[in-house]
C-alpha positions in Angstrom: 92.9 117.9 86.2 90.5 115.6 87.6 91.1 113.4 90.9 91.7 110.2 89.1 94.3 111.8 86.8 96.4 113.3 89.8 96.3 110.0 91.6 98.0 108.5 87.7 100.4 110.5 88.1 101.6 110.7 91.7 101.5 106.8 92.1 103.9 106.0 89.2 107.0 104.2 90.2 108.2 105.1 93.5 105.7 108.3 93.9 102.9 106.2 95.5 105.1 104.9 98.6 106.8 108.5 98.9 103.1 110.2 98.7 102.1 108.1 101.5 104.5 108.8 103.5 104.6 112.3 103.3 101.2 112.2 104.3 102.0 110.1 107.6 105.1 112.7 107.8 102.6 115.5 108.2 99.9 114.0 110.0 102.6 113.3 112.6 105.0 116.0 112.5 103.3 118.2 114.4 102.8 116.5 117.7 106.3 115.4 117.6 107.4 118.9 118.6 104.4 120.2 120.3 103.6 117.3 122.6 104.4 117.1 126.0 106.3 113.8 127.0 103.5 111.7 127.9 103.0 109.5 130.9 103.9 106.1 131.0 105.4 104.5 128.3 106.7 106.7 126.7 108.6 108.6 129.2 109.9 105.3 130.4 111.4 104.6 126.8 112.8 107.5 126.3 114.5 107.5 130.1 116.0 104.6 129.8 117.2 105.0 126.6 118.4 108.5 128.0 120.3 106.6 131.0 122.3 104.3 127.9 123.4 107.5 126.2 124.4 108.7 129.7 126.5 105.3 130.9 127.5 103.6 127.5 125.3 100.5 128.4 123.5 99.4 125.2 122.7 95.7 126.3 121.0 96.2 129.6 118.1 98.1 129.6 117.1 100.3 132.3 114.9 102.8 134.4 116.8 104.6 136.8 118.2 101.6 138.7 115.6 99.2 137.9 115.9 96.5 135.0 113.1 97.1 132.3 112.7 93.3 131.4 109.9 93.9 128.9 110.7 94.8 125.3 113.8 94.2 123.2 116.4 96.6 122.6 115.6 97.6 119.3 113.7 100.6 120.0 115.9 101.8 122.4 119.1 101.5 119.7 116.8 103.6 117.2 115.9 106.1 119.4 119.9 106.3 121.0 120.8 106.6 116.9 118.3 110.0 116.9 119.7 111.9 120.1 123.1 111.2 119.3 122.7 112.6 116.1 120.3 115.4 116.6 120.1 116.5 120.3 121.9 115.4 123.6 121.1 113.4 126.5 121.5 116.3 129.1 118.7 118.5 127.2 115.9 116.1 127.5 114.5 117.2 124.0 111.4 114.6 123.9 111.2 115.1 120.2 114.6 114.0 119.5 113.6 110.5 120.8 110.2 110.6 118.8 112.2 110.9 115.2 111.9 106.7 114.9 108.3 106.7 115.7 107.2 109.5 113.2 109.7 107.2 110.3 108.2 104.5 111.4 104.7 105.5 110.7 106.0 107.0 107.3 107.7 103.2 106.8 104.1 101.7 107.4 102.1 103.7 105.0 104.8 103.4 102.2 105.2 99.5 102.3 101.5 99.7 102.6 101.0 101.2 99.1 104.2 99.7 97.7 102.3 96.0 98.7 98.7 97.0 97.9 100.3 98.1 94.1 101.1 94.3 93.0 97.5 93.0 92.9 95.9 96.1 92.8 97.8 98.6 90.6 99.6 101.6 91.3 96.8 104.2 92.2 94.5 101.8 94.2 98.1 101.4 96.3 98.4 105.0 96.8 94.8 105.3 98.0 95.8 102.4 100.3 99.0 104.3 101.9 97.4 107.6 102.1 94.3 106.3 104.3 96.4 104.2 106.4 98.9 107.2 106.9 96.2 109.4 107.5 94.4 107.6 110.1 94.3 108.8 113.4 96.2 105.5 115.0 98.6 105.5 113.0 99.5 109.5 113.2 99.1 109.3 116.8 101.8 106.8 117.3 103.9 108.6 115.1 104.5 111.2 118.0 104.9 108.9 121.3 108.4 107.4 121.6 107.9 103.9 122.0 107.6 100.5 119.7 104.2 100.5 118.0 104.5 103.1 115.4 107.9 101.2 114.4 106.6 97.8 114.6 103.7 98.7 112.6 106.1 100.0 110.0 108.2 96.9 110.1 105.7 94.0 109.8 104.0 96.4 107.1 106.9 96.1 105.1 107.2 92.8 105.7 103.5 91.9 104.3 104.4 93.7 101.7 106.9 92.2 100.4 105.4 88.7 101.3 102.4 90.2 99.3 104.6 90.8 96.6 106.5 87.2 96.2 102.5 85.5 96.8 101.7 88.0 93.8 104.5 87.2 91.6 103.8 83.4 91.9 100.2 84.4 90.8 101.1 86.1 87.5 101.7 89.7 89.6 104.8 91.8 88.7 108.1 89.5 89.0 110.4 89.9 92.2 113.7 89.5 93.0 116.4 89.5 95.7 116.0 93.0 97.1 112.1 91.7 97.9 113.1 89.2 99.2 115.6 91.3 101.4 113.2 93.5 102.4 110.7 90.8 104.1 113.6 89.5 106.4 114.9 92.8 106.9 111.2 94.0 108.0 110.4 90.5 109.9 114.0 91.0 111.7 113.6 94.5 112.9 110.6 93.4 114.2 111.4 90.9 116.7 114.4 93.3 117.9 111.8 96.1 118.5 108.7 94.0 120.1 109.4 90.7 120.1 107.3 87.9 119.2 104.6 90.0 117.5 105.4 91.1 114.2 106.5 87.3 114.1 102.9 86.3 115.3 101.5 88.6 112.7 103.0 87.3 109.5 103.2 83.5 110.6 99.2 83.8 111.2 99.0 85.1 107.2 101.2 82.5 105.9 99.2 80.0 107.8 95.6 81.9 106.5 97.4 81.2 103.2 98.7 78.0 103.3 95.0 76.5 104.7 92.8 78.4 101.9 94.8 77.8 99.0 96.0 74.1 100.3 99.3 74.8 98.5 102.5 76.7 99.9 104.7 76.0 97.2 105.1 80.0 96.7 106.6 80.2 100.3 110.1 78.3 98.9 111.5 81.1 97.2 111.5 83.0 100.3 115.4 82.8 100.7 114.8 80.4 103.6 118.8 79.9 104.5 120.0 83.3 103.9 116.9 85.1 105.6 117.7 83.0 108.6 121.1 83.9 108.8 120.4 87.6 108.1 117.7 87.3 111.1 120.6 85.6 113.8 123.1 88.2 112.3 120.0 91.2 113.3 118.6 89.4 116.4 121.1 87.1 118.1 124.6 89.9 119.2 122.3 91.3 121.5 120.2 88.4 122.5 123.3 86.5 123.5 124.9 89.6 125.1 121.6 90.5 127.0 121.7 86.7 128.4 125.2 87.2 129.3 124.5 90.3 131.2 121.4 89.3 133.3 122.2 86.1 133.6 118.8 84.6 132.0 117.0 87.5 133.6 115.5 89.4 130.7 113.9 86.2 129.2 112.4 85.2 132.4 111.3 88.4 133.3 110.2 89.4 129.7 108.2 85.9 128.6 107.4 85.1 132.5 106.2 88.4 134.2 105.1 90.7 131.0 104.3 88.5 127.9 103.0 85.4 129.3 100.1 87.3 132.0 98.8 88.9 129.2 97.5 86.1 127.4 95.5 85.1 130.7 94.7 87.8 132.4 94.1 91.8 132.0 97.7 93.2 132.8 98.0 96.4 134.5 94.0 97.2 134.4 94.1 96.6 130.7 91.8 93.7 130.7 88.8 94.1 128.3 86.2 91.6 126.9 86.1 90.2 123.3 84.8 93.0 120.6 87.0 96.0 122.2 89.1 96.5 119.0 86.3 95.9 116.7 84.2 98.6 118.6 87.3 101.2 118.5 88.2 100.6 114.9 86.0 103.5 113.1 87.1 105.7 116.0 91.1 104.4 115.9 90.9 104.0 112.0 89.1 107.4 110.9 88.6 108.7 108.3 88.9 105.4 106.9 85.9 104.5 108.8 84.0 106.0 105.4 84.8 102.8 103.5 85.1 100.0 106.4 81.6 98.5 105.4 82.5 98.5 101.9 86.2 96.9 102.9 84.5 94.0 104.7 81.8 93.8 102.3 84.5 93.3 99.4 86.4 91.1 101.8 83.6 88.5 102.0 82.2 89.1 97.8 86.2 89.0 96.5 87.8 86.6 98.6 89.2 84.6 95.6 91.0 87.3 94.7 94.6 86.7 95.4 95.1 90.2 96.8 92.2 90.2 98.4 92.9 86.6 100.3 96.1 88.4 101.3 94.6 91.0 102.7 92.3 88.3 104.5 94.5 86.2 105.9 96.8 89.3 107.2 93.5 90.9 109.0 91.2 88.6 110.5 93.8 85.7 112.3 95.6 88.3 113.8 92.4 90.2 114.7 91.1 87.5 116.4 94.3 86.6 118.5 94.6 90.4 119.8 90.6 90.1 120.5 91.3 86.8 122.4 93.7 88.2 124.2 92.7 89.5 127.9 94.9 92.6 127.9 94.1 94.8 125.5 95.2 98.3 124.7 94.3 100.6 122.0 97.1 100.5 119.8 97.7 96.0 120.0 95.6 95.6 116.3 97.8 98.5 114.8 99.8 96.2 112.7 96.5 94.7 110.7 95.8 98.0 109.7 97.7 97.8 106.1 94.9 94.9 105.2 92.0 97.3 105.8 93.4 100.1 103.8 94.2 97.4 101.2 90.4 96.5 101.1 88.9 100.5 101.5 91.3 101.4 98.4 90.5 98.0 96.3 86.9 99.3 97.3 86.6 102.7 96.4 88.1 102.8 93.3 86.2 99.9 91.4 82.6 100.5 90.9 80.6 102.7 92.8 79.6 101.5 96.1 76.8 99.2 96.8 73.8 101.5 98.2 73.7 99.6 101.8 77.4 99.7 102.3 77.6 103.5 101.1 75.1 104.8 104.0 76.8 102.9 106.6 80.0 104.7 105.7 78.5 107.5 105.6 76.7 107.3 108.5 79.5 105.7 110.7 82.1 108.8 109.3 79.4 111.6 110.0 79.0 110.2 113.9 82.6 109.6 114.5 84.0 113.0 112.9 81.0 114.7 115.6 81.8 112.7 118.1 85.7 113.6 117.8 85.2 117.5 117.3 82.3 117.1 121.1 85.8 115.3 122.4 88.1 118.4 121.7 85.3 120.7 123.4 84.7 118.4 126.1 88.6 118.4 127.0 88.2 122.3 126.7 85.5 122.6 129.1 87.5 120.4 131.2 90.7 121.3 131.2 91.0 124.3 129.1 91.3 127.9 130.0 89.7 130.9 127.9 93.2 131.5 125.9 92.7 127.9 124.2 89.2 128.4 122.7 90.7 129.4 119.2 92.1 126.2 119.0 89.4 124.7 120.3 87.3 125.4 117.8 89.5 125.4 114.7 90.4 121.1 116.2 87.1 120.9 116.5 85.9 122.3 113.6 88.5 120.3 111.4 87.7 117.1 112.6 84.1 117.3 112.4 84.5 118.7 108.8 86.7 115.3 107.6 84.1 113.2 108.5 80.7 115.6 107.8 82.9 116.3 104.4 83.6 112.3 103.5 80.1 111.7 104.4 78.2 114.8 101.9 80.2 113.8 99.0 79.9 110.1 98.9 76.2 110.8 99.4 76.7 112.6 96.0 78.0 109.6 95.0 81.8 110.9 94.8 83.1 108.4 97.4 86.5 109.0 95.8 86.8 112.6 96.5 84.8 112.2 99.8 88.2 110.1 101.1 90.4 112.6 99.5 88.4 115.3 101.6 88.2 113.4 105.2 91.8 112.4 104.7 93.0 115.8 104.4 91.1 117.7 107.0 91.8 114.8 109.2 95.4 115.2 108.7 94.7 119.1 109.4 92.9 118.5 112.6 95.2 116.0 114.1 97.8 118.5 113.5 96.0 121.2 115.0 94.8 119.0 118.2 98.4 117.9 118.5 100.3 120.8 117.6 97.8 123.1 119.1 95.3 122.2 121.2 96.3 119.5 123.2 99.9 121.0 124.6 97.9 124.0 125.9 95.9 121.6 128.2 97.9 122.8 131.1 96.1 120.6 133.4 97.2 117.2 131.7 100.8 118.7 132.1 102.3 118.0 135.8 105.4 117.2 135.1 106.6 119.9 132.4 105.1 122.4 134.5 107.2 121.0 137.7 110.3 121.0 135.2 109.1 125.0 134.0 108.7 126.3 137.8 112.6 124.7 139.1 114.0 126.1 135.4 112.6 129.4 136.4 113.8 129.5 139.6 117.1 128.2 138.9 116.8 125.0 140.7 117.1 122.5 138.0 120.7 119.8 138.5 121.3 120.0 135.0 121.3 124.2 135.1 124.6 124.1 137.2 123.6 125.8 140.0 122.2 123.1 142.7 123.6 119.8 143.3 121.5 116.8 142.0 118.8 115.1 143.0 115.6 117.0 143.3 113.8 114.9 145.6 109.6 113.8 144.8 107.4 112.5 147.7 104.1 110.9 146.7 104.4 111.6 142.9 106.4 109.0 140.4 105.0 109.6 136.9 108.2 109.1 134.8 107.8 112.0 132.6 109.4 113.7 136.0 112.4 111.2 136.1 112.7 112.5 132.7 112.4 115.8 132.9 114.2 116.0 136.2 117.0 114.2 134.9 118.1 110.0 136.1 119.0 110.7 139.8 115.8 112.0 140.8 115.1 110.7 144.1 111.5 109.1 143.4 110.2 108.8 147.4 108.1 109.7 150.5 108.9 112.5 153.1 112.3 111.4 154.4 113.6 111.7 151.4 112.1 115.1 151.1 113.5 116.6 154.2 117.0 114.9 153.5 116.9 116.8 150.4 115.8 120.4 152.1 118.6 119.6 154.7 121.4 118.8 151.8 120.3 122.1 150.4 118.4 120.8 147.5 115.1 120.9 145.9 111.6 118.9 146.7 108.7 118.3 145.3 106.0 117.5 147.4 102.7 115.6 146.2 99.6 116.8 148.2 98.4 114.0 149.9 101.9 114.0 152.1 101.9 117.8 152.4 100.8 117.2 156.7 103.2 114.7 156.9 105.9 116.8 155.7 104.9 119.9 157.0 105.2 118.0 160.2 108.6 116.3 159.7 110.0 119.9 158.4 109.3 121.2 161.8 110.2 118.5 163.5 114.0 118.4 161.9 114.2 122.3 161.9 114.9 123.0 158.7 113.9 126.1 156.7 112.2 125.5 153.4 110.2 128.1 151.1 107.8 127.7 148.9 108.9 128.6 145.3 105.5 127.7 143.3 102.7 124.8 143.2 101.3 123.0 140.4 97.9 121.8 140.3 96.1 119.3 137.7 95.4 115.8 136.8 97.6 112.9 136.4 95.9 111.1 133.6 97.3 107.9 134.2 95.7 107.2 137.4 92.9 109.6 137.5 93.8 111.3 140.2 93.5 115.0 140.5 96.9 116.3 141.9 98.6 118.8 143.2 102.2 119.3 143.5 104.6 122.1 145.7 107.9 122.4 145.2 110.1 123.7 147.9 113.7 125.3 148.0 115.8 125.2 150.3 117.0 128.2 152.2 120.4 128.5 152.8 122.2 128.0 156.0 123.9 131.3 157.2 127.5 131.7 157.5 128.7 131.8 160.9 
């Protein structure tokens, strides 16, 4: 059975949204359980959502005692949904709070097709799922347990079903209520989960829209008065409640001292000049990167198309805010990725590709598949040991073949098969660098080897054998607060030696080592060295090393 008939087949009816997102479901999977938790965001999220499963507090969101004023609740209910059902606060199981992230990356490539299908038919769709859950943004934010993978699905289904309703008053397939449905649902979940975004991202298309085709008259069928509603009734419980409980404080803090610096100035380091996101995109958006010349060439030749407008109109306004935008990180143009699958699949499955935009592709997914399997080596001669080199090689080897692989066969003028082959040893070698590779990086690991060493010793709180907190001068990554548990004492050397004295554990950073080596002799207290942990903490730079100490019981009289 050739290519063409397989994709027939498997994007009738509701197969072309459930192949795409089994294939974000397995490009994702694995790092889910094989990943470390991962310094910062991510172990902040899934800490504070930790401390609401602990105290019952599910309008006030925090990290250890301090407010976290930045994002709305929404992920934090999803991810409080997952532990309860499949794990427990007290056994700080990163996957558990991960689940949302990989279903909403499996969300994002299904609306993706589902969308793409009304102006482009069913198969084109599935092409357009499969490369945007295959790509190796998108499946890398299906393992970190924060917003973006789930704002990426949310927005996604909300374009589509606003693709859907612009389609049907076009002469596309008819829609009814439960489209209709959908794009508040999606556009609701949205602003619960990261605010303002998915918001900005839609508006932005409907005002592309409404400016090239001078007529909006598609936009009343929306289900203006009961969407609204259905939006307060998703949205406004926990905004009022949140108001109630700080007092104002979350909106100040969240518009005044996170969202609003980041429109003038770099935030946290993360300032970058125009043309960062377009210089990352065949990197972020691989192996799609095969068709991205073709995509914006058939963006420019078939912009009268109505799907093709769409697609427009949801890439290049948004684009062009996150690009304005001084702070920039990696992941910001995630939610425009559904318009450039839209555009590869329209592109690759009409007539062959034009000869100049065929070598770019080729050329771009040749260098970028290198260029990722010299990464995976490069981290192994950095921070790899002998033991890892069969998984160096096989990541390594994997990657490099999606793109070498896409590239040979659209040079035989196969572009079709060339995506099917890039996509699927892409989603092999993100598996194997996630689910393999990467964890064995003992190095980037700190904090879960900290957490190992006290297990092994018997010196964890939650183990039931010492008394809580472990104490931590001079290191505060919160992958430790979460793998330590929510009273771990986050301090300097005091707090160290008032641990040691109370009979409980330290952890000791290296740079305060003399100091406390000092004030331990100075206080007369016994302490002995159970283990030390050396390596670098990625977030920073910084190489560190970290001793943890026991204390040594006082003798009986």
């Amino acid at each position: 059975m050739s290519l063409q008939a397989y994709l027939d087949r498997f994007s009738r009816g509701w197969r072309a949204p459930a192949v795409a997102a089994l294939i974000a479901f397995l490009a994702g999977l694995p790092g889910v359980f094989a990943m470390p938790p991962l310094d910062r965001d991510e172990s902040r999220f899934a800490q504070a959502t930790a401390q609401m499963l602990e105290t019952g507090d599910f309008v006030v969101i925090k990290f250890q005692d301090q407010p976290r004023f930045k994002k709305p609740v929404g992920i934090h209910w999803l991810q409080a949904a997952s532990v309860a059902l499949t794990s427990d606060p007290a056994d700080r199981e990163i996957w558990a709070y991960r689940l949302p992230s990989l279903l909403g990356a499996m969300l994002a490539a299904a609306a993706c097709a589902w969308g793409a299908a009304a102006f482009f038919g069913a198969p084109t769709g599935l092409v357009a799922g499969a490369i945007l859950g295959s790509t190796f943004l998108l499946s890398t934010e299906a393992f970190i347990a924060k917003t973006d993978a789930v704002l990426a699905g949310t927005t996604t289904l909300a374009l589509a079903a606003l693709a859907r309703i612009y389609a049907a008053s076009r002469d596309g397939p008819p829609v009814g209520r439960l489209t209709r449905l959908l794009f508040w649902l999606g556009l609701s979940v949205s602003i619960l989960v990261k605010g303002p975004v998915g918001l900005m991202v839609v508006a932005l298309t409907v005002l592309g829209l409404w400016a090239w085709d001078r007529q909006g008259a598609w936009l009343k069928s929306l289900g203006w008065i009961w969407g609204l509603i259905l939006l307060a009734a998703i949205v406004g419980p926990w905004a009022s409640a949140v108001t109630v409980a700080t007092d104002g404080g979350f909106w100040t803090t969240a518009f005044g001292a996170d969202f609003a610096p980041k429109l003038v100035g770099g935030q946290e380091s993360h300032g970058a000049p125009p043309g960062y996101h377009t210089l990352l995109t065949p990197l972020l958006i691989f192996p799609g990167t095969l068709l991205l010349p073709a995509a914006l060439a058939l963006a420019w030749r078939g912009r009268n198309e109505p799907g093709v407008r769409f697609a427009v109109c949801w890439l290049v306004p948004a684009f062009i805010v996150f690009e304005a935008t001084p702070t920039k990180l990696v992941h910001y143009t995630l939610p425009t990725y559904g318009a450039l699958a839209w555009l590869m699949a329209a592109a690759v499955m009409r007539a062959p590709l034009g000869r100049v935009v065929r070598w770019l592709g080729i050329g771009l997914c040749a260098f970028v598949g290198v260029v990722l399997g010299a990464a995976v080596f490069y981290l192994y001669g950095e921070y790899g040991d002998p033991g890892d080199l069969p998984a160096t090689v096989l990541t390594a080897l994997l990657l490099a073949a999606g793109g070498l692989s896409g590239a040979y066969l659209t040079w035989r003028r196969d572009a079709v098969s060339g995506l099917a082959a890039a996509c699927a040893l892409t989603v092999l070698g993100h598996g194997a660098f996630a689910g393999l590779f990467a964890p064995n990086l003992d190095p980037l690991w700190l904090s879960q080897r900290t957490e190992k060493m006290l297990e092994d010793a018997r010196l964890l709180p939650r183990q039931g054998f010492i008394a809580a907190p472990v104490a931590v001068a001079g290191y505060a990554e919160p992958s430790l607060v979460f793998a330590l548990g929510t009273p771990t004492d986050l301090g300097d050397v005091p707090e160290a030696i008032a641990a040691l004295a109370d009979e409980r554990p330290a952890v000791v950073e290296g740079r305060e080592q003399a100091q406390f080596e000092a004030a331990l002799k100075a206080a007369g207290i016994k302490a002995r060295q159970i283990g030390k942990v050396e390596g670098l903490d990625y977030s920073n730079g910084d190489e560190t090393t970290l001793r943890i100490y026991a204390p040594v019981p006082s003798e009986a009289p």
